[in-house]
PAZALUM-232250 format. One record per residue (C-alpha): residue number from 1; residue in one letter; z, x, y. Coordinates in steps of 0.05 Angstrom, whole numbers. Example, Ala and Ser with C-alpha at 12.3 -4.5 7.8 and 13.67 -1.06 7.14 Angstrom:
REM residues 2
<pt num="1" residu="A" w="156" u="246" v="-90"/>
<pt num="2" residu="S" w="143" u="273" v="-21"/>
This chain:
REM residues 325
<pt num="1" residu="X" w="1916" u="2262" v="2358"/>
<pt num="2" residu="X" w="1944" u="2244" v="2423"/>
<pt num="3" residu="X" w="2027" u="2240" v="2421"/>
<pt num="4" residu="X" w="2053" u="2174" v="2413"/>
<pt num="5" residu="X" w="2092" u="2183" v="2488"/>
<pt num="6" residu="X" w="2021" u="2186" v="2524"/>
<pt num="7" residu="X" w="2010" u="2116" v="2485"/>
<pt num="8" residu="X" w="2075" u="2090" v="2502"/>
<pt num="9" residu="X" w="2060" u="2109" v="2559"/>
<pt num="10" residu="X" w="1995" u="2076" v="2582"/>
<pt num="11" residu="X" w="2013" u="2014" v="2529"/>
<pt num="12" residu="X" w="2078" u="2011" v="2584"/>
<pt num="13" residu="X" w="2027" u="1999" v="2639"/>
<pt num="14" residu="X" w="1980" u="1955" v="2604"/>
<pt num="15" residu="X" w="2039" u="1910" v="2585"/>
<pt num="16" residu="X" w="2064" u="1917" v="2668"/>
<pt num="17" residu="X" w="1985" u="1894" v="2680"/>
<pt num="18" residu="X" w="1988" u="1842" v="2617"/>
<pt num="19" residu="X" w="2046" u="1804" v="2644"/>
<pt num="20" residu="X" w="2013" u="1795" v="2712"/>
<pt num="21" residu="X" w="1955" u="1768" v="2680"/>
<pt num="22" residu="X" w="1984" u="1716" v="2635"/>
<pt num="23" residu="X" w="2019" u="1654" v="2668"/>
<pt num="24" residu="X" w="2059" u="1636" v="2603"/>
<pt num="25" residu="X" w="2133" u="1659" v="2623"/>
<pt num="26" residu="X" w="2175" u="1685" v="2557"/>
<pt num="27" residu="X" w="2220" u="1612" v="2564"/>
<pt num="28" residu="X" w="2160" u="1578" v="2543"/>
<pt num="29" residu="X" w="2132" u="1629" v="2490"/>
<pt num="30" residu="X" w="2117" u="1605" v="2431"/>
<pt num="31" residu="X" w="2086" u="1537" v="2453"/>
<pt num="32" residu="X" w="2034" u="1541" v="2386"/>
<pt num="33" residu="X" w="2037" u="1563" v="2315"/>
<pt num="34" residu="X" w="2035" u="1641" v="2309"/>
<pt num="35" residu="X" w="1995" u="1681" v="2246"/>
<pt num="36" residu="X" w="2026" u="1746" v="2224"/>
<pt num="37" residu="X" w="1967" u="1777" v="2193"/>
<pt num="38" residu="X" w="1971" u="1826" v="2134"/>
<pt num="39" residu="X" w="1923" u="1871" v="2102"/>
<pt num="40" residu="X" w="1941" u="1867" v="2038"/>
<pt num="41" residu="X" w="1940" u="1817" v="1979"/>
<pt num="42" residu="X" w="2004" u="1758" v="1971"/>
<pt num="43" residu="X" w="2061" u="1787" v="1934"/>
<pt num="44" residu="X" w="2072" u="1858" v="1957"/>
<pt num="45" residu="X" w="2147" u="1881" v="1987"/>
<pt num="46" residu="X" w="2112" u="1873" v="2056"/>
<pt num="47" residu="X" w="2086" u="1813" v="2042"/>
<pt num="48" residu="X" w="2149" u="1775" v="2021"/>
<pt num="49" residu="X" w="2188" u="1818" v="2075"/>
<pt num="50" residu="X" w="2143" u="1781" v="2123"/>
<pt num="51" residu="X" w="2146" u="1718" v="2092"/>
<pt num="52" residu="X" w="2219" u="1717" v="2099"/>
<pt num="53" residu="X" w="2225" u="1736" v="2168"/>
<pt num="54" residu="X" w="2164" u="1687" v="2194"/>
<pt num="55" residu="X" w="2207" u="1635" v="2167"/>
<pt num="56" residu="X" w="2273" u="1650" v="2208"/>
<pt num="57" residu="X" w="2225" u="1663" v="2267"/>
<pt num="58" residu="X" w="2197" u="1589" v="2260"/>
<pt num="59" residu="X" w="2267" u="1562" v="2252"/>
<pt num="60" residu="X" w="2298" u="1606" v="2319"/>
<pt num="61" residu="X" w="2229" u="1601" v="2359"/>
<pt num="62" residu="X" w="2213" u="1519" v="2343"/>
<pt num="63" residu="X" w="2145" u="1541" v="2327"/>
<pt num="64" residu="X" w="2112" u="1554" v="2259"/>
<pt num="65" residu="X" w="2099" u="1628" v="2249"/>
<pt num="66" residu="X" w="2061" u="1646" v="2188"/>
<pt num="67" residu="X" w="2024" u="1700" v="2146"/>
<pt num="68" residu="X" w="1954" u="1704" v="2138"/>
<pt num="69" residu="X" w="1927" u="1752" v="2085"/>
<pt num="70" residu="X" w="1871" u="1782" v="2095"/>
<pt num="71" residu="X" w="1863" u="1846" v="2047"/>
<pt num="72" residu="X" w="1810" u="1907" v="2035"/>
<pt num="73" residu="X" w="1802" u="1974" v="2052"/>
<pt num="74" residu="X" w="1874" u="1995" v="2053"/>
<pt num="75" residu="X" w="1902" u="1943" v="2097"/>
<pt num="76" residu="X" w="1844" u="1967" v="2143"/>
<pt num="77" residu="X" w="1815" u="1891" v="2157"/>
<pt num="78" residu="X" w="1876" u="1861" v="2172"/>
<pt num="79" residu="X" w="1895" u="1912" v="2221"/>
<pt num="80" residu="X" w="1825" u="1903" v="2253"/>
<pt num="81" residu="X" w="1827" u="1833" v="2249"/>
<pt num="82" residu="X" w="1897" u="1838" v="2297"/>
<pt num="83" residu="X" w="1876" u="1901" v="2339"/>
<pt num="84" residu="X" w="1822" u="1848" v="2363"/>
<pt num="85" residu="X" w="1864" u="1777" v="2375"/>
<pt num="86" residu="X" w="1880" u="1769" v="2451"/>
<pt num="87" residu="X" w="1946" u="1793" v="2457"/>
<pt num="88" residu="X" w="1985" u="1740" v="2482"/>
<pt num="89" residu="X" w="2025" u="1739" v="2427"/>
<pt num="90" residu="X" w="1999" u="1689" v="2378"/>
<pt num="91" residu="X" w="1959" u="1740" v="2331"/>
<pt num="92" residu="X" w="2016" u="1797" v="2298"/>
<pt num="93" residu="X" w="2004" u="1844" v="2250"/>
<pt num="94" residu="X" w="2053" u="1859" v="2192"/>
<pt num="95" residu="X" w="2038" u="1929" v="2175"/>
<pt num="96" residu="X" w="2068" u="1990" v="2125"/>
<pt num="97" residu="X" w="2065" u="2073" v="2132"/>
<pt num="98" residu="X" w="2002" u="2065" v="2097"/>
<pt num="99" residu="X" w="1948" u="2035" v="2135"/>
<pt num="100" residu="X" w="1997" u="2058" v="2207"/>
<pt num="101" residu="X" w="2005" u="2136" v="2186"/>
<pt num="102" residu="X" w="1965" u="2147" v="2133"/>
<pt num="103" residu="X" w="1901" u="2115" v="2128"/>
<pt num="104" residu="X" w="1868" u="2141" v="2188"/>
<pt num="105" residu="X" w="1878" u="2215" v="2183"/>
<pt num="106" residu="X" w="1867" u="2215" v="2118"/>
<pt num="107" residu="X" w="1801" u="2210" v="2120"/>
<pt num="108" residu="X" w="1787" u="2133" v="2116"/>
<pt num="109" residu="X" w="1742" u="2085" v="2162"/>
<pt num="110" residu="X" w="1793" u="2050" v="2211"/>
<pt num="111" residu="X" w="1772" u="1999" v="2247"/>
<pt num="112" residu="X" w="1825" u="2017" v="2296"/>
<pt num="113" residu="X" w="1874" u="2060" v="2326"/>
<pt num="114" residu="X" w="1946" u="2053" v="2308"/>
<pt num="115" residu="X" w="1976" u="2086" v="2364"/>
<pt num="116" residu="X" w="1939" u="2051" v="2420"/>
<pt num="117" residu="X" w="1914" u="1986" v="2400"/>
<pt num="118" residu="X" w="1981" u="1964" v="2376"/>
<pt num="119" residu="X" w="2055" u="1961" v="2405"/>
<pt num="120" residu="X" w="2111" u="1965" v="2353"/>
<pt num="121" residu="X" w="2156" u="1904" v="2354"/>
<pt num="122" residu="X" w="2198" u="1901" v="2300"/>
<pt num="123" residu="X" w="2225" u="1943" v="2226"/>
<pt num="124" residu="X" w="2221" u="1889" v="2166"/>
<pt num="125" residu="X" w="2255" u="1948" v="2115"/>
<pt num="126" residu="X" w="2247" u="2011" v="2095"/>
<pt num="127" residu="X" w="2256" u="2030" v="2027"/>
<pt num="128" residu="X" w="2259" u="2101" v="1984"/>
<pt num="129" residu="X" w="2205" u="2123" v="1939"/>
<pt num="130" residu="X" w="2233" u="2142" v="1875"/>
<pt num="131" residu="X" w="2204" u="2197" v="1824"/>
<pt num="132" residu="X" w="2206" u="2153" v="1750"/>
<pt num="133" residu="X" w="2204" u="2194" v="1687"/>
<pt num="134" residu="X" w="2193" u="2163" v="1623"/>
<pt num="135" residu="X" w="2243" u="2158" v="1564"/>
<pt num="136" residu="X" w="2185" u="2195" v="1523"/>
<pt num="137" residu="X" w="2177" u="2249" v="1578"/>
<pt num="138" residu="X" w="2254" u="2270" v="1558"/>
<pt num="139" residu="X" w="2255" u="2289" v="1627"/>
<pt num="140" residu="X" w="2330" u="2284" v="1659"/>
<pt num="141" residu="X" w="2332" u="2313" v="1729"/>
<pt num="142" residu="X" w="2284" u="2339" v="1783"/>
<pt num="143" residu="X" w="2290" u="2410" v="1766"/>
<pt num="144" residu="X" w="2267" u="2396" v="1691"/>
<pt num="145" residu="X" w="2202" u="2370" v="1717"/>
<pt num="146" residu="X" w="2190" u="2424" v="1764"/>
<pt num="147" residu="X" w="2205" u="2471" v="1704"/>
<pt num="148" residu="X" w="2160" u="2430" v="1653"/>
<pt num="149" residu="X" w="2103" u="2428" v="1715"/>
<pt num="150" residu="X" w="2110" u="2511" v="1721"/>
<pt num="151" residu="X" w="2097" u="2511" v="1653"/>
<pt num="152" residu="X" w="2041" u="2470" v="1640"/>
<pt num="153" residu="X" w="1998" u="2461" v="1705"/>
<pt num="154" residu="X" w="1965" u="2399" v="1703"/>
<pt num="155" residu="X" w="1984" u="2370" v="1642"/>
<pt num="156" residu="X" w="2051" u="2336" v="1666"/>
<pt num="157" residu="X" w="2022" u="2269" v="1681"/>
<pt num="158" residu="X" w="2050" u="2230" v="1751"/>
<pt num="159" residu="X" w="2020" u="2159" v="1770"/>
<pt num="160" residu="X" w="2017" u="2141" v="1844"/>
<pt num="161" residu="X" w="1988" u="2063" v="1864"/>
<pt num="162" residu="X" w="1976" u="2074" v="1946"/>
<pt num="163" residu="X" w="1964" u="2123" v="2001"/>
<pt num="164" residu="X" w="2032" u="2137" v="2019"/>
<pt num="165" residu="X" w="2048" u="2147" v="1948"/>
<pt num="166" residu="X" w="1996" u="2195" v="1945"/>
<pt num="167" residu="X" w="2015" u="2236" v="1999"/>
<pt num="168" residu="X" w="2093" u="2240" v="1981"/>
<pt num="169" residu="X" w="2072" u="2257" v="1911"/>
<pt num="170" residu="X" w="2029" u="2321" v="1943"/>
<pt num="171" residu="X" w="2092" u="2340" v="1992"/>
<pt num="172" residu="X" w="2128" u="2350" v="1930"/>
<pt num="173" residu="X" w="2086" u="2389" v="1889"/>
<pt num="174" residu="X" w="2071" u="2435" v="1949"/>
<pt num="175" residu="X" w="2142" u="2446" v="1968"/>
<pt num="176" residu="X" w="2163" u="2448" v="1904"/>
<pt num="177" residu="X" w="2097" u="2503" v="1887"/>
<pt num="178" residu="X" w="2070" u="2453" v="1824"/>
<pt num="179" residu="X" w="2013" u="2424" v="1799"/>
<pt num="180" residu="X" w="2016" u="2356" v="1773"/>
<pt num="181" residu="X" w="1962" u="2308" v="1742"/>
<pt num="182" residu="X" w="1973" u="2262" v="1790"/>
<pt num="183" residu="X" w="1933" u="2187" v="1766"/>
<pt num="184" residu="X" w="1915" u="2138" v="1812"/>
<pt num="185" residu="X" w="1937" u="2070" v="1779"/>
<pt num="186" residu="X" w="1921" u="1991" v="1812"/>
<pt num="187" residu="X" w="1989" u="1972" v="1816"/>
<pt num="188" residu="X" w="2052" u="1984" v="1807"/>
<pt num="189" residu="X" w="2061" u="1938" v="1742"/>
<pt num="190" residu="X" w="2010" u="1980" v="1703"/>
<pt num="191" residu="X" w="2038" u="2042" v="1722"/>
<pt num="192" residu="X" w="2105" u="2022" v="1696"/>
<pt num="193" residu="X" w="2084" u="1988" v="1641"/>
<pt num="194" residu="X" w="2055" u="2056" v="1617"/>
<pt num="195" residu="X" w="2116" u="2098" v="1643"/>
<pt num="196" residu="X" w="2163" u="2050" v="1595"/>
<pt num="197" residu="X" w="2104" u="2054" v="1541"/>
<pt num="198" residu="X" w="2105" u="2134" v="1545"/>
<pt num="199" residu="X" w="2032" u="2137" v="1558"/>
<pt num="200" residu="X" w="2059" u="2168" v="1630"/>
<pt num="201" residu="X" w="2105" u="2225" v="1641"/>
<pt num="202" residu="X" w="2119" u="2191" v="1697"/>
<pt num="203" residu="X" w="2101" u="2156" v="1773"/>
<pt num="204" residu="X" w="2126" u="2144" v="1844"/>
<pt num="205" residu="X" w="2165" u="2074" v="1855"/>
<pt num="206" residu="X" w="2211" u="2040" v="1893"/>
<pt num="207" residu="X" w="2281" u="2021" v="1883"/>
<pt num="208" residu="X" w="2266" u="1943" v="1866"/>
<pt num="209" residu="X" w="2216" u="1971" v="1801"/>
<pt num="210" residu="X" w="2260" u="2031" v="1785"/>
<pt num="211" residu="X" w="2320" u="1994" v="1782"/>
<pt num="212" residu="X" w="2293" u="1947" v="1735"/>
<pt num="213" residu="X" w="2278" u="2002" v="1684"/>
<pt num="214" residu="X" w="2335" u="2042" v="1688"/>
<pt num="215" residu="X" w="2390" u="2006" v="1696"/>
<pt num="216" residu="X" w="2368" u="1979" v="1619"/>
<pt num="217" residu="X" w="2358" u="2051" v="1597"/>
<pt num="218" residu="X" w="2276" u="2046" v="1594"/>
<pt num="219" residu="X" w="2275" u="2099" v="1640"/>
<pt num="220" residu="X" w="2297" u="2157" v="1683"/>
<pt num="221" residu="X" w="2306" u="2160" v="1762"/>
<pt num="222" residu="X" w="2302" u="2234" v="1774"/>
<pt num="223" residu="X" w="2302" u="2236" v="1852"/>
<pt num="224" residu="X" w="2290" u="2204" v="1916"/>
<pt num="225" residu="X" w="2266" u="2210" v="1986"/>
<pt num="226" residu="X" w="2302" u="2193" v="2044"/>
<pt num="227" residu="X" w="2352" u="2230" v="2088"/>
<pt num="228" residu="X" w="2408" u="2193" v="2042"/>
<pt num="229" residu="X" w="2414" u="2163" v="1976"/>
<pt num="230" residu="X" w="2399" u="2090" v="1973"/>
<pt num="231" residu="X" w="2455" u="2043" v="1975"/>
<pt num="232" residu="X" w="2439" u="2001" v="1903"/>
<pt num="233" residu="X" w="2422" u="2072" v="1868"/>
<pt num="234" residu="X" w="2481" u="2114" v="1893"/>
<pt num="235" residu="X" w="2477" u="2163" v="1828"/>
<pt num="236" residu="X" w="2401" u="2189" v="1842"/>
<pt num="237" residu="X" w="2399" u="2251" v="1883"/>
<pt num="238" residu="X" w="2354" u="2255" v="1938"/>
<pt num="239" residu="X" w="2306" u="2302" v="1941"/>
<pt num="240" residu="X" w="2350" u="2339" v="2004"/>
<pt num="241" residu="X" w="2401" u="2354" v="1964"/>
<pt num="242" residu="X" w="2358" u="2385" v="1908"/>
<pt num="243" residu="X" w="2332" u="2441" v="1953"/>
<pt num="244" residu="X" w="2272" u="2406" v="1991"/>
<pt num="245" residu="X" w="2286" u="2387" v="2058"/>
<pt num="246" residu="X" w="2221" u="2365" v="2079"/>
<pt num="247" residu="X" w="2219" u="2304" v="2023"/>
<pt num="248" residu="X" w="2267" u="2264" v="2069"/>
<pt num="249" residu="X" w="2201" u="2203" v="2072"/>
<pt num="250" residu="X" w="2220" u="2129" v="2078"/>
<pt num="251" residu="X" w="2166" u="2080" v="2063"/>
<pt num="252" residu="X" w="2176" u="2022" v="2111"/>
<pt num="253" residu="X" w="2139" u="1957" v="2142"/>
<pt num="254" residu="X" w="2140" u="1924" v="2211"/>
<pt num="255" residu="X" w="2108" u="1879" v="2254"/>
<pt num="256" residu="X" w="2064" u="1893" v="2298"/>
<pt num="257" residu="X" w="2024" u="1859" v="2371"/>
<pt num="258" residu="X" w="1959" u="1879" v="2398"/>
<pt num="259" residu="X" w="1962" u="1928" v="2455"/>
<pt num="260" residu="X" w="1971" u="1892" v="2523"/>
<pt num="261" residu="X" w="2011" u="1837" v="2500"/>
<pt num="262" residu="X" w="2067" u="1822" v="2555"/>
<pt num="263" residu="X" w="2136" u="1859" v="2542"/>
<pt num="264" residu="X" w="2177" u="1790" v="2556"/>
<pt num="265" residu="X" w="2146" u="1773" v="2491"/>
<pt num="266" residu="X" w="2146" u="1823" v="2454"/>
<pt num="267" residu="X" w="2227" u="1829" v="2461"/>
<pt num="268" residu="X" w="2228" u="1758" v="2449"/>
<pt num="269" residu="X" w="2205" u="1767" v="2383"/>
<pt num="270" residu="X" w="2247" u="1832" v="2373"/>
<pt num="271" residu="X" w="2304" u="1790" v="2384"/>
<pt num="272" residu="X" w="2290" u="1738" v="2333"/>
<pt num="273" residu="X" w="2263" u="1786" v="2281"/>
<pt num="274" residu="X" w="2344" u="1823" v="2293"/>
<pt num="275" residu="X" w="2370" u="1760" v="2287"/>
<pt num="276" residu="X" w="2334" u="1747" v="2220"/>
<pt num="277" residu="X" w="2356" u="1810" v="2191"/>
<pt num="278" residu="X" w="2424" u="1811" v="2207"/>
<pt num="279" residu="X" w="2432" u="1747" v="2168"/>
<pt num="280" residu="X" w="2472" u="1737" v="2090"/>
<pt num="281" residu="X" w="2413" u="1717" v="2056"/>
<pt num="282" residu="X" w="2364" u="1765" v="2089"/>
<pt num="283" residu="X" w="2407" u="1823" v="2072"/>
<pt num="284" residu="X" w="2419" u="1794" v="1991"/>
<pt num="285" residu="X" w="2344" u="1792" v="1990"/>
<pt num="286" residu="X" w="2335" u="1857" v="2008"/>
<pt num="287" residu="X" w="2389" u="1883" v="1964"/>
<pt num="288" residu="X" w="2352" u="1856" v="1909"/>
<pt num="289" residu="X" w="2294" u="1903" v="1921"/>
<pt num="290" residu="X" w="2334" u="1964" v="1939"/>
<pt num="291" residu="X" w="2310" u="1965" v="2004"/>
<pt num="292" residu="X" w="2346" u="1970" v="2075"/>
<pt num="293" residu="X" w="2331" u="1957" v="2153"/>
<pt num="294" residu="X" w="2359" u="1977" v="2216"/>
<pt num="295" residu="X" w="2364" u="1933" v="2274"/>
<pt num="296" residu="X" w="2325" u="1964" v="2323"/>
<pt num="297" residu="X" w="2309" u="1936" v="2390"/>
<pt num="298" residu="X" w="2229" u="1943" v="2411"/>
<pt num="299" residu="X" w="2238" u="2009" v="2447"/>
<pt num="300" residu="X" w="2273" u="2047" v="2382"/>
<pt num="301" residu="X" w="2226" u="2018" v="2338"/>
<pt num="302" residu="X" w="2173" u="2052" v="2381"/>
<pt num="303" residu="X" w="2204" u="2114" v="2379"/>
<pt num="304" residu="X" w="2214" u="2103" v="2307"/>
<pt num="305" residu="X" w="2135" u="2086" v="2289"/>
<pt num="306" residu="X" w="2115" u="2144" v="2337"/>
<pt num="307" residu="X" w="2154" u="2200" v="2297"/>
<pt num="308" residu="X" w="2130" u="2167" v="2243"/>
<pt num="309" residu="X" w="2061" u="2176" v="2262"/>
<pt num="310" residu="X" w="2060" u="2248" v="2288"/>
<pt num="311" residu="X" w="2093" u="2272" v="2220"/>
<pt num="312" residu="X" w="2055" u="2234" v="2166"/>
<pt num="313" residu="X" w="1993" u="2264" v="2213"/>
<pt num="314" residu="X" w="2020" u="2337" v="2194"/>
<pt num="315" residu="X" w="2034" u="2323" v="2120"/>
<pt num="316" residu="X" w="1968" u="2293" v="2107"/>
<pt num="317" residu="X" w="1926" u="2348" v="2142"/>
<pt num="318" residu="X" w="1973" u="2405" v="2109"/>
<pt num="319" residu="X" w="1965" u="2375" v="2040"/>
<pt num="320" residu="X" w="1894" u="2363" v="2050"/>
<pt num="321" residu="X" w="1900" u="2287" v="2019"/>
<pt num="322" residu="X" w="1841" u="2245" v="2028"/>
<pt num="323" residu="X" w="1843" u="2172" v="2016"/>
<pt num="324" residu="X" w="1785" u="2131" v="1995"/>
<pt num="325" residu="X" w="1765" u="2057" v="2009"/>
């Protein structure tokens, strides 16, 4: 794959080219409703992240922006259905690590190519993916399961419920030299249900789900990724500070503009999507679901989404994951 620079790169001149071509100055932008599409079902973190943010973006930008969900193949038609809007602005995509890292070179049929047929505008959250043991597991602490995994290869069942789940859960058992049974699960209310019904040793979540359980004592959070322990579970470990320095994996979602659209706009919406997250009840919401955002401006998101890229890349081709429709 070609670095994420060369893109930045050539999307830097088509948006130079872009702006010459479209007479609509950024004062005047957004003069019509806007769709945020998403590849996924209604109801997801993205999905209400998105939601949220639209409506502050209608409010600040006097025009109605709103989400259009159009799921299948892994968020794979939605992103197509952007990649191919004219990109003046009025078609986004609202997008997570799966179907922006993951998807693609893992293996599945992408209707397009994340690093050059979009620009990165703005972060929605990023949020920690959290190893959940069951009360029935009598697992305690990340080293337990990596002893119980030793012990019994295979049999020390994990659920995962999407691609980047799937490749986290793989980073760990290589770095940590285990073998899980590692069960592919719908969603994330199954899995759970059967982590709290001991059916499951255990699965992957996120802070919103695992805080649910175990603040109630239904289950365990043994350890996190992320370079730092998340702000609403400040006793869980991460998975740094354990011993495995390569586990430091956010989850995240953002939105997203076809390739080409001018730059005038695309900080326009930067700005407002900022704005929207620096607000009181933006920042309760997303306390609620353990999850966190930083304010970057268009450029650091870039830089953000392109390391993101390059390294999810390297950990799906070195753990050999493949991810089907």
């Amino acid at each position: 794959m070609k670095t994420f620079a060369m893109h930045a790169l050539l999307a830097g001149t088509l948006l130079t080219a872009g702006h010459a071509a479209h007479s609509q100055q950024p004062d005047s932008y957004p003069s019509k409703p806007v769709r945020i599409v998403f590849g996924f079902p209604a109801g997801s973190a993205t999905d209400v992240a998105a939601r949220r943010v639209a409506a502050k973006l209608s409010a600040e930008l006097g025009q109605t922006f709103y989400v259009e969900n159009r799921p299948g193949a892994g968020g794979s038609i939605g992103g197509e259905v952007a990649a191919k809007a004219p990109a003046d602005g009025y078609t986004l995509l609202a997008a997570t690590t799966s179907e922006m890292a993951i998807n693609k070179p893992a293996g599945m049929r992408v209707g397009f190519d994340p690093a050059k047929d979009f620009i990165p505008i703005g972060l929605l959250f990023t949020s920690n993916p959290v190893l959940v043991a069951s009360n029935a597991s009598k697992l305690e602490t990340v080293p337990e399961l990596v002893a119980r995994a030793k012990a019994r290869p295979g049999e020390v069942n994990w659920a995962t419920v999407n691609a980047f789940q799937q490749v986290f859960i793989a980073s760990f058992q290589k770095a940590a030299g285990v073998k899980l049974n590692v069960v592919p699960y719908k969603g994330t209310a199954f899995a759970m249900t059967d982590v709290v019904g001991g059916q499951l040793d255990g699965m992957v979540g996120y802070p919103a789900e695992a805080m649910a359980q175990t603040s109630v004592g239904r289950a365990k959070a043994l350890g996190l990724g992320g370079a730092q322990r998340n702000t609403f579970m400040p006793a869980t470990p991460t998975l740094g500070e354990l011993g495995y320095a390569d586990l430091d994996l956010v989850v995240w979602g953002g939105i997203f503009a076809p390739a080409g659209t001018p730059r005038p706009i695309v900080d326009r919406i930067n700005r407002a999507i900022r704005n929207a997250n620096a607000t009181p009840d933006v920042r309760e919401a997303l306390a609620k679901t353990g999850s966190e955002v930083k304010l970057y401006n268009a450029d650091e998101f870039a830089a953000f989404i392109g390391n993101e890229i390059t390294r999810w890349d390297k950990l799906v081709r070195e753990t050999g994951v493949k991810i089907g429709e």
